[in-house]
C-alpha atoms as a printed R data frame, in Angstrom:
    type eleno elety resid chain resno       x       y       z
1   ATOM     1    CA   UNK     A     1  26.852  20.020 -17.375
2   ATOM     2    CA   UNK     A     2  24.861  20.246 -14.154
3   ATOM     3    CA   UNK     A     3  21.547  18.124 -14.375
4   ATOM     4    CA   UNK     A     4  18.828  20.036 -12.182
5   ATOM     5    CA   UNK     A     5  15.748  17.912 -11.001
6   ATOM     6    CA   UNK     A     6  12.458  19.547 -10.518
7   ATOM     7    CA   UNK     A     7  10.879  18.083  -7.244
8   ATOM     8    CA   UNK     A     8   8.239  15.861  -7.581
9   ATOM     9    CA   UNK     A     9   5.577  17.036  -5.383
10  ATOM    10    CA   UNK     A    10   4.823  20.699  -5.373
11  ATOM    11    CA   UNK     A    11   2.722  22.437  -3.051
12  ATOM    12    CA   UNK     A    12   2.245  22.890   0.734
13  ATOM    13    CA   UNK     A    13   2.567  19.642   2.564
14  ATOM    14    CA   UNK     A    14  -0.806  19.160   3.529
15  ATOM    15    CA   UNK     A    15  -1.278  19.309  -0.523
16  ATOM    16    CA   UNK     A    16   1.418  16.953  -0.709
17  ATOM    17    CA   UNK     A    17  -0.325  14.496   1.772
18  ATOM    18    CA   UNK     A    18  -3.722  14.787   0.444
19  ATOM    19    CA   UNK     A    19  -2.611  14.213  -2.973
20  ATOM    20    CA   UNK     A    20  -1.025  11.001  -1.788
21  ATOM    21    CA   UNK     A    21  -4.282   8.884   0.220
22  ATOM    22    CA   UNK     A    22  -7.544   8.089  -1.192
23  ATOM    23    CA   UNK     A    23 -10.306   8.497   1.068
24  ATOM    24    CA   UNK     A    24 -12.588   5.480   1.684
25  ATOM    25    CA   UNK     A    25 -15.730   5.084   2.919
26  ATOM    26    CA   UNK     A    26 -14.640   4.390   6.363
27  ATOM    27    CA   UNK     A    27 -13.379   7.737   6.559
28  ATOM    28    CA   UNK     A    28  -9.628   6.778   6.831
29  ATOM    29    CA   UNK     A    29  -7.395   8.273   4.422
30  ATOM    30    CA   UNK     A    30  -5.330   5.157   2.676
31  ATOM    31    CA   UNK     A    31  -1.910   5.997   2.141
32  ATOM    32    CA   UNK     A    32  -0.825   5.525  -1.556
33  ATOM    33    CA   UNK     A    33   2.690   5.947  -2.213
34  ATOM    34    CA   UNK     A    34   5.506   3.947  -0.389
35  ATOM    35    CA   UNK     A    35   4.535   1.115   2.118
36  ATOM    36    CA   UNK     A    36   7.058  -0.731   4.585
37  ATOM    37    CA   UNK     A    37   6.717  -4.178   3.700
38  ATOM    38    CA   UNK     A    38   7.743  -5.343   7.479
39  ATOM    39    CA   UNK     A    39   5.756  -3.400   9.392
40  ATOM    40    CA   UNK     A    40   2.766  -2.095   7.048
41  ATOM    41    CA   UNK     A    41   3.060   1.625   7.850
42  ATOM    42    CA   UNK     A    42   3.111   4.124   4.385
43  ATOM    43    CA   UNK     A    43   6.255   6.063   4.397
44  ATOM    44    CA   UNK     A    44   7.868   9.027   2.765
45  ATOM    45    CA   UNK     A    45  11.273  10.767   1.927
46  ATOM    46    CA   UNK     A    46  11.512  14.551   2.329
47  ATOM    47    CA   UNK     A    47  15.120  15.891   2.184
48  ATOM    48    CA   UNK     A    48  16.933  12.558   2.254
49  ATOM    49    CA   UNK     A    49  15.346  11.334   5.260
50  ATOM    50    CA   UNK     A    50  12.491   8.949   5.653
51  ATOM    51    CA   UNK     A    51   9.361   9.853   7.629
52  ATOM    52    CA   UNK     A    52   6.115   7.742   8.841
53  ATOM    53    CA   UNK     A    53   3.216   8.948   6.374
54  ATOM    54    CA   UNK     A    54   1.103   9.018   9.405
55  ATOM    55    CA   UNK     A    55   3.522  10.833  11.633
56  ATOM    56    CA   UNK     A    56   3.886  13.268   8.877
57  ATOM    57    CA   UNK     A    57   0.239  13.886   8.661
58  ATOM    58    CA   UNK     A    58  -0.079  14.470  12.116
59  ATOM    59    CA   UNK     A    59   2.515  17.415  12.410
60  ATOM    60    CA   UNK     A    60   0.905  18.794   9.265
61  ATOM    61    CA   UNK     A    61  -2.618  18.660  10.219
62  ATOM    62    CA   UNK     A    62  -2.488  18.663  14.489
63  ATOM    63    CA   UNK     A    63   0.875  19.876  15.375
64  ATOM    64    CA   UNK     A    64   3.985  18.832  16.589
65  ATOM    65    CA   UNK     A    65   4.275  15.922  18.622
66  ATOM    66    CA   UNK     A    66   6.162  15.833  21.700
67  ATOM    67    CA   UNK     A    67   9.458  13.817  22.112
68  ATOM    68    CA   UNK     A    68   8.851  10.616  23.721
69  ATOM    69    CA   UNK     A    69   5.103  10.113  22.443
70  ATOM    70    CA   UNK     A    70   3.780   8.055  19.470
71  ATOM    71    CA   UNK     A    71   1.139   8.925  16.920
72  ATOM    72    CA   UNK     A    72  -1.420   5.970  17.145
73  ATOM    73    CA   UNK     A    73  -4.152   4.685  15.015
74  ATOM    74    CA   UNK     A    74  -8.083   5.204  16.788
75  ATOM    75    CA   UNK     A    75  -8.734   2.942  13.136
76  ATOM    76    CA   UNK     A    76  -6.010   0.273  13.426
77  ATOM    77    CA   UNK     A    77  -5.749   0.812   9.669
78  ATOM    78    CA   UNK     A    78  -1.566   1.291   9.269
79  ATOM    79    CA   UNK     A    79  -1.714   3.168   5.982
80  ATOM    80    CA   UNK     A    80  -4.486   5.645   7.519
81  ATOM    81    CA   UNK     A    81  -3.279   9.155   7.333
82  ATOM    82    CA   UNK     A    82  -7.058  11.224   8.700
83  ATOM    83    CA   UNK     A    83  -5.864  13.272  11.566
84  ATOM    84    CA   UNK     A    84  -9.283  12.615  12.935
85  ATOM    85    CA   UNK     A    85  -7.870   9.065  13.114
86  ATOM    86    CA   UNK     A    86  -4.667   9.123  14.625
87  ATOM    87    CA   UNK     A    87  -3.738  10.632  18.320
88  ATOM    88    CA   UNK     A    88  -0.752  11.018  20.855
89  ATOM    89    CA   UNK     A    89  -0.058   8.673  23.799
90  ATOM    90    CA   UNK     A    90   3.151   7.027  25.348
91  ATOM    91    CA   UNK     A    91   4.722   3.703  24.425
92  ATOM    92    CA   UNK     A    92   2.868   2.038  27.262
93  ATOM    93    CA   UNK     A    93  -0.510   3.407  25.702
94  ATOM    94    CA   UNK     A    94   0.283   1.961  22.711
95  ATOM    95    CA   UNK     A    95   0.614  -1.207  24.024
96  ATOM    96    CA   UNK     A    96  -2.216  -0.965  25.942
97  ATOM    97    CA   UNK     A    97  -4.149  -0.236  23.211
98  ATOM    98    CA   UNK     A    98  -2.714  -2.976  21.258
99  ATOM    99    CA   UNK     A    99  -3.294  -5.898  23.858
100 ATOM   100    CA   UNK     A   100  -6.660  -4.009  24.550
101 ATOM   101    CA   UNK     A   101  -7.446  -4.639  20.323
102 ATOM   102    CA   UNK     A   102  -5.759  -8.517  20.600
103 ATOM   103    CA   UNK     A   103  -3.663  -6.667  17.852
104 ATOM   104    CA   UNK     A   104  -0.252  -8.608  18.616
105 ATOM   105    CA   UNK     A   105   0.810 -12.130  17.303
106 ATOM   106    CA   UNK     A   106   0.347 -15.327  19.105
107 ATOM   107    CA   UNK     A   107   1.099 -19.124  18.199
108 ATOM   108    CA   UNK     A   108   2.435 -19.353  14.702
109 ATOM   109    CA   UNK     A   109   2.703 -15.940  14.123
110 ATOM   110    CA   UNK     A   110   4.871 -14.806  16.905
111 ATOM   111    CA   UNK     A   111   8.709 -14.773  16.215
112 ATOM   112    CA   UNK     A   112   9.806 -16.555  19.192
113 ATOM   113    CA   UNK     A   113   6.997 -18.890  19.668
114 ATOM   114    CA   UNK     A   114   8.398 -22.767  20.471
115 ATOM   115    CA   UNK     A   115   5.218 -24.831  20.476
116 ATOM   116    CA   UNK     A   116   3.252 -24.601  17.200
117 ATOM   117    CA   UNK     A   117  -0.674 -24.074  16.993
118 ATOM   118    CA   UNK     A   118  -1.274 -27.853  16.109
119 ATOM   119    CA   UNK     A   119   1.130 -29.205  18.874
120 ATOM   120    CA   UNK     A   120  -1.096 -26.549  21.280
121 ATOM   121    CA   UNK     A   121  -3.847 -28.929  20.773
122 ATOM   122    CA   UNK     A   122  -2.072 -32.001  20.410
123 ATOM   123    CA   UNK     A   123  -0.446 -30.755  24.411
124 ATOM   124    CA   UNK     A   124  -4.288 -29.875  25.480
125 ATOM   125    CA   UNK     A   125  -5.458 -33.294  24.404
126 ATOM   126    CA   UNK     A   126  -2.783 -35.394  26.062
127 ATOM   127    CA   UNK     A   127  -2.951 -33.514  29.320
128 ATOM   128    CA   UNK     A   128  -6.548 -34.194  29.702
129 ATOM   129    CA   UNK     A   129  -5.931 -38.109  29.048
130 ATOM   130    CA   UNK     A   130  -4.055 -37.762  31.934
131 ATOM   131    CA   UNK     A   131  -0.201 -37.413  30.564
132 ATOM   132    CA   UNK     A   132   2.259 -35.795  33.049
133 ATOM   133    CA   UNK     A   133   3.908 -32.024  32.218
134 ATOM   134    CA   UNK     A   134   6.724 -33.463  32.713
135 ATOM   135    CA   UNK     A   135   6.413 -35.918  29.379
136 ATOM   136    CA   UNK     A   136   4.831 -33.543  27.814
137 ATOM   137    CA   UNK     A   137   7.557 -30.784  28.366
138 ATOM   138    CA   UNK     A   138  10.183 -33.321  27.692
139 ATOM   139    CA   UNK     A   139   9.360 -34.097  24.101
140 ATOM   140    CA   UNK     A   140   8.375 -30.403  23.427
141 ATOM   141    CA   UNK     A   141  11.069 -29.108  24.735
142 ATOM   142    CA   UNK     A   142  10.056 -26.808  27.217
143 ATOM   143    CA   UNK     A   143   9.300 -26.423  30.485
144 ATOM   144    CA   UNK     A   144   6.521 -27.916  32.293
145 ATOM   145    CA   UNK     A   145   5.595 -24.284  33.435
146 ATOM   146    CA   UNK     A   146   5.051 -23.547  29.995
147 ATOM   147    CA   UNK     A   147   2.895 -26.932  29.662
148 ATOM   148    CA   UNK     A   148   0.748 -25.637  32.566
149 ATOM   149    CA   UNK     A   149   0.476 -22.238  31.063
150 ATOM   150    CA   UNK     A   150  -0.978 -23.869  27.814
151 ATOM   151    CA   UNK     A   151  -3.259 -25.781  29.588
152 ATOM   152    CA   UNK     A   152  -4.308 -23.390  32.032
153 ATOM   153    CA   UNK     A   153  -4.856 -21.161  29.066
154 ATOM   154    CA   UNK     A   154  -3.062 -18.592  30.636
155 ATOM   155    CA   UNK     A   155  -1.190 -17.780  27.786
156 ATOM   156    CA   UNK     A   156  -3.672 -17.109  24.983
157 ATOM   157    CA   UNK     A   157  -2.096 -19.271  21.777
158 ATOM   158    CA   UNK     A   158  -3.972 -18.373  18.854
């Protein structure tokens, strides 16, 4: 016997994607059904292959969108799925936009970072009494480039 499945969402697709946010207050439209635990974005499965909710919303609410660009957040809200939130622009816009926000990771929270938040301060402390980069990169393990750079504060740690 042959088992047929009745599809769980019915209706057009922008049915489909307003019957899967709740609107809030702000205006953005929260994503309710799956969410990528690594990267925070709502996602969905339509004929065996998964798409970004917001991506998704966009082509069913704006239009295609052109190889090459990414749909990006005006909100910075991940799960936000309002067309009037999201637009086009090119990877470097994105990360433009992103640095322009202070959205990315420093200190702790970056994946390659080698000196933690505390030792930051512990480095910017024992500079100013006067130890050498050279000490200091030793028993960090760095270079003393990267000792000037946290002191300098030209690379922003937390």
């Amino acid at each position: 016997m042959v088992r047929r499945y009745k599809p769980r969402c019915t209706g057009s697709v922008k049915e489909r994607i307003e019957g899967s946010v709740k609107k809030s207050e702000s205006g953005c439209w929260l994503w309710t059904g799956a969410i990528n635990p690594a990267n925070g974005y709502g996602y969905l499965g339509i004929d065996g292959k998964t798409h970004s909710a917001h991506r998704f919303a966009y082509r069913a609410f704006v239009g295609e969108i052109p190889d090459g660009l990414f749909v990006m957040h005006k909100c910075d809200v991940r799960e936000c799925c309002n067309p009037d939130h999201l637009m086009l622009g090119t990877h470097r816009d994105n990360m433009r936009d992103m640095l322009r926000k202070r959205r990315y990771p420093t200190g702790d929270k970056h994946y390659n970072t080698k000196v933690s938040d505390a030792s930051v301060v512990d480095i910017k402390r024992r500079k100013q009494a006067g130890e050498s980069a050279d000490v200091l990169a030793a028993e960090y393990g760095v270079s003393k480039y990267t000792i000037w750079g946290i002191v300098s504060g030209k690379w922003r740690t937390s």
